[in-house]
N, C-alpha and C positions, 0 to 999 in steps of 0.2 A: 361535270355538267349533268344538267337532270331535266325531266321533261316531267309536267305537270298534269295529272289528268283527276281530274273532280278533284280536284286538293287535295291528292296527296301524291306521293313518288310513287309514277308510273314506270316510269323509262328512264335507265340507267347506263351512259356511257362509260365502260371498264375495258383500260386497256385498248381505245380504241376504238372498240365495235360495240353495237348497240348491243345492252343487256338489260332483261327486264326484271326488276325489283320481285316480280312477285313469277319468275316463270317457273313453268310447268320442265320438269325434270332437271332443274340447274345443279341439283346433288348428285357429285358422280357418283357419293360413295351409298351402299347397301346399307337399311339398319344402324346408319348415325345415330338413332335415339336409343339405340339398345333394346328395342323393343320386343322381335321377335328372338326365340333361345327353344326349337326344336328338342336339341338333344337330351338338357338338362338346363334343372337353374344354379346348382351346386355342383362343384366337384373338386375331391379333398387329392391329396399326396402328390399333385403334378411334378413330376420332374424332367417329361419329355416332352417334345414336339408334337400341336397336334389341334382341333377342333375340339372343345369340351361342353360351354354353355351358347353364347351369346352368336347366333349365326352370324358368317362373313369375318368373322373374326376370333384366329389362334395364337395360341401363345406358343411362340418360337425359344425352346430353353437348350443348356444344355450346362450340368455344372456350377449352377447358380442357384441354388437351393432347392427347399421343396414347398410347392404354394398350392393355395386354394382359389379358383376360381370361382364367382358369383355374378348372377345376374342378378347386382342388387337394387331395393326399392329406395334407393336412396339417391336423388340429383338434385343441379339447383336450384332452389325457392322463386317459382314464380315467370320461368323461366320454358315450361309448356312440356320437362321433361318426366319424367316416371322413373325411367329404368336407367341404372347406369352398369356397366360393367367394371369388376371390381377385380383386384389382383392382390393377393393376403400371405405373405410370408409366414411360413410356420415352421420350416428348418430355415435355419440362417447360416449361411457362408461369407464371411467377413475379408477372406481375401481371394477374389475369385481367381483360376488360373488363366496364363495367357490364351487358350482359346473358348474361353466360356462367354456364354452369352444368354440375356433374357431378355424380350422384346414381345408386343402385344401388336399383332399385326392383320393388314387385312390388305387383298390383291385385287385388282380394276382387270377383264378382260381389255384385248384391243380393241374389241366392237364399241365398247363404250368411249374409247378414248379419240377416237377419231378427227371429233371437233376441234382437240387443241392443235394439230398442223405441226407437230412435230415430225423433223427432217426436214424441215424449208425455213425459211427466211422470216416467213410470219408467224411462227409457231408461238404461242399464245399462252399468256401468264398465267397461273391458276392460284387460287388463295385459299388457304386451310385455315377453318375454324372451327375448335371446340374447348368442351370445357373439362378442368382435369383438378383432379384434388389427390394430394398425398399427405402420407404422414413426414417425409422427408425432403426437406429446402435443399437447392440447389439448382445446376445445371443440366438441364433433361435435352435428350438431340430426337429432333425429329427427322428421318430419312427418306427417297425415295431409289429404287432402285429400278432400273429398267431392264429386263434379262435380255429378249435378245438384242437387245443394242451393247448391253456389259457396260451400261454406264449408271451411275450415282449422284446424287445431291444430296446435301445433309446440312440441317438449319437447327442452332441453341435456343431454345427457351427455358427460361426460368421459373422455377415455382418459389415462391416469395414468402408465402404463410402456410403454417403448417396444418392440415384439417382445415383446407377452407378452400373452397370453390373458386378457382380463378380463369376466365375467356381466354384463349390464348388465341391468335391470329398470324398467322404466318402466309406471306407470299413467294411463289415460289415460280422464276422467269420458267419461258418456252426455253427448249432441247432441240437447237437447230440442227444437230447431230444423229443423223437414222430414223427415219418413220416407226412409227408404231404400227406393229402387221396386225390388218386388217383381219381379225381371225377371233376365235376363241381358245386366244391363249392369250398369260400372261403378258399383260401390259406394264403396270404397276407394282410392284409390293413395297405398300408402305409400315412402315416402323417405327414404335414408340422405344424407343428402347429404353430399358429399368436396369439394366447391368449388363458392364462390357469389360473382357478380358483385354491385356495390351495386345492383343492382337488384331485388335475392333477400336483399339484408341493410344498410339504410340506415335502417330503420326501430326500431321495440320489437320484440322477442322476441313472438307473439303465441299466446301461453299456454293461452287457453283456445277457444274453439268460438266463431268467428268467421265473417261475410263474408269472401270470399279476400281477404288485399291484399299485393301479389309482393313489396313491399318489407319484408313482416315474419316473412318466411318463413324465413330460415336467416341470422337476427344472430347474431354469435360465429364462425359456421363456419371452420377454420381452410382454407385453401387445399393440398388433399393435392397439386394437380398443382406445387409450387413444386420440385421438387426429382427426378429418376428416381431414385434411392432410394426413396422414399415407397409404400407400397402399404397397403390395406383389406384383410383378410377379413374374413368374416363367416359363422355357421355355429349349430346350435341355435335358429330363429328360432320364436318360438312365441308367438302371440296367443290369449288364453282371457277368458269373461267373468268378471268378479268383480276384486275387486285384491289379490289374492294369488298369486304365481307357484306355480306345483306342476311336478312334474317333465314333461320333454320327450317329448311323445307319437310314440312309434317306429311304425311303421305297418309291415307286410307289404312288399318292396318293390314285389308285383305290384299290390300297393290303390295306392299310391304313384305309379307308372307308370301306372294308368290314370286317375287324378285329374288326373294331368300331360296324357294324350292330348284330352282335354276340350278343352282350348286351340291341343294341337301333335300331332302322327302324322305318321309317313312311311307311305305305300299303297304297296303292291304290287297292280299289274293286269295277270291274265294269260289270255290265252285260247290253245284250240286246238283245230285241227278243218280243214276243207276250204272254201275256196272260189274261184272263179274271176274271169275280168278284169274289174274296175272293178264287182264285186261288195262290199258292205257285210258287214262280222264286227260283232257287236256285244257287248260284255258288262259284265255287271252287279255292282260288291263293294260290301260293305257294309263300315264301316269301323269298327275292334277299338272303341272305344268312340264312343257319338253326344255330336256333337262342342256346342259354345255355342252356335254357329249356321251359317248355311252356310260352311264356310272357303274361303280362297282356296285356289287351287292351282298349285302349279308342280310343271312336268315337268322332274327331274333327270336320268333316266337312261332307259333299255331297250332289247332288242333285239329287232332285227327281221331276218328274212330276204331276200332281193330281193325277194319278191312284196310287201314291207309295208314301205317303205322311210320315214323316221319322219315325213316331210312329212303325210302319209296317215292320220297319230293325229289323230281329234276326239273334243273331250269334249262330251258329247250334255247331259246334266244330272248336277247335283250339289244336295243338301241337308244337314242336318248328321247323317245317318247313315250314306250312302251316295252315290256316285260310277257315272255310266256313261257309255262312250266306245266311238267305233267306229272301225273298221282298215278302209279301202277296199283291197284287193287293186290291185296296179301292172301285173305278168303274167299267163298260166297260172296256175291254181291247181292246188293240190296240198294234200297233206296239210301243211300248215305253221300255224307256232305264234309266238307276240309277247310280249311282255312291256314295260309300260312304269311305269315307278315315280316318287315323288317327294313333293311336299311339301303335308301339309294344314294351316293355321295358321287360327286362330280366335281370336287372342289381345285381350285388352279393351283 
């Protein structure tokens, strides 16, 4: 059923409840279009677990070859995308062991999940759409996991041609089974998965909103690391409630970039001013968006003069909106000035 406004689809009944065609925030998920990529746009030899290019989204390995990841300029024609994110086999592992695994994944806090009403009665269908191109045909599993509830769902799709851009649309019912905590933790982790050991696929397919169980998690998966030919993209990623797909919610890219800093940010800290021997500088930045929670931090880079040589940087305290650290003076002081930059992560 649809409601009509200036001639075209305004308003859209999904699942029930009124949803509108063109609304503001209906994409649960972060950087569906691949757009924003912080850390890097390349990166070669992955064979562990981790965040590399494309924010909101890492590649879960272990055992399963060694790959290159990219934020590449390459998505479908016509289709409003740019960047897609790309997964490139360059060691191949042809018979994975029982508990290996490779999966391209990205995690929903519970503050964003709230609307679907899971743990009640009403809890609310949600529909996944995007678009995916591999070099290798077959049975690909899409998953979701939900931790603190320890429950699972896990849905087949197929990729049909080889090197060629195909929509995939998946719906996927409410989890009337445990609320989702209202909180900033882990709500979601969802799962592409590209290669599964029998440990992860010896089981049934398990279809619907279950207790986790690893062996029914990705039956069918075809094994992408068989071959260095073989690669994933993936690109247009977009989760809305209801089960009807509607078009791909484009975002601003600065709204975009700071929905992404929420998890990841590089700081810049800088001070300047006068002080003398084995005297304390101190100063205080607050950081461009307040982050999950308090993040970790590593110091990448900055410079210092001889009076402030980098042994001499301490960080005093951090919380998730701001950072403070002080510069002990090494000589004489003088008019001299520091800088020291680097990494804030918050990721779930």
């Amino acid at each position: 059923m649809t409601l009509q406004l200036n001639g075209t689809t305004g308003l859209t009944f999904n699942d029930g409840s009124l949803q509108p065609s063109a609304a503001i925030n209906k994409n649960i998920i972060i950087n569906g279009n691949m757009n924003i990529a912080q850390r890097a746009t390349s990166v070669t030899g992955i064979t562990t677990t981790g965040y590399r290019t494309v924010d909101r989204f890492q590649q879960v390995i272990s055992s399963a070859g060694t790959w290159t990841q990219t934020q590449s300029a390459e998505a479908p024609t016509g289709e409003g995308f740019y960047n897609s994110l790309k997964f490139q086999c360059t060691t191949a592992n042809a018979s994975l062991a029982a508990g290996a695994f490779n999966i391209a994944s990205t995690s929903i806090e519970g503050f964003n999940l709230q609307q679907l009403g899971y743990g009640a009665a009403g809890a609310k269908s949600v529909t996944f759409c995007f678009w995916v191109r591999a070099k290798k045909t077959g049975t690909y599993i899409l998953g979701i996991y939900r931790p603190t509830a320890n429950r699972q769902i896990s849905t087949a799709y197929t990729i049909s041609v080889a090197d060629t851009w195909e929509k995939k649309t998946i719906t996927i019912p409410g989890d009337t089974s445990g609320a989702i905590a209202n909180a900033a933790t882990e709500g979601f982790r969802i799962s592409w998965w590209l290669g599964a050991g029998s440990n992860f696929s010896s089981g049934t397919l398990q279809t619907s909103w279950n207790t986790l169980s690893s062996a029914t998690r990705a039956v069918g998966q075809v094994n992408l690391a068989d071959s260095t030919s073989n690669y994933f993209q993936i690109t247009g990623v977009q989760l809305e409630i209801g089960t009807t797909a509607t078009p791909f919610e484009h975002l601003q890219y600065g709204q975009q970039l700071a929905l992404c800093q929420r998890y990841f940010q590089y700081w810049y800290h800088m001070w300047n001013g006068v002080a003398f021997l084995s005297e304390d500088t101190t100063n205080h930045t607050s950081f461009m968006t307040e982050m999950r929670n308090t993040p970790t931090v590593v110091r990448t880079g900055g410079t210092f003069d001889t009076r402030y040589p980098s042994g001499n940087w301490l960080l005093l305290y951090i919380t998730n909106a701001s950072v403070a650290s002080r510069v002990r003076a090494g000589s004489a002081g003088g008019n001299d000035g520091w800088r020291a930059n680097g990494t804030l992560e918050a990721e779930l």
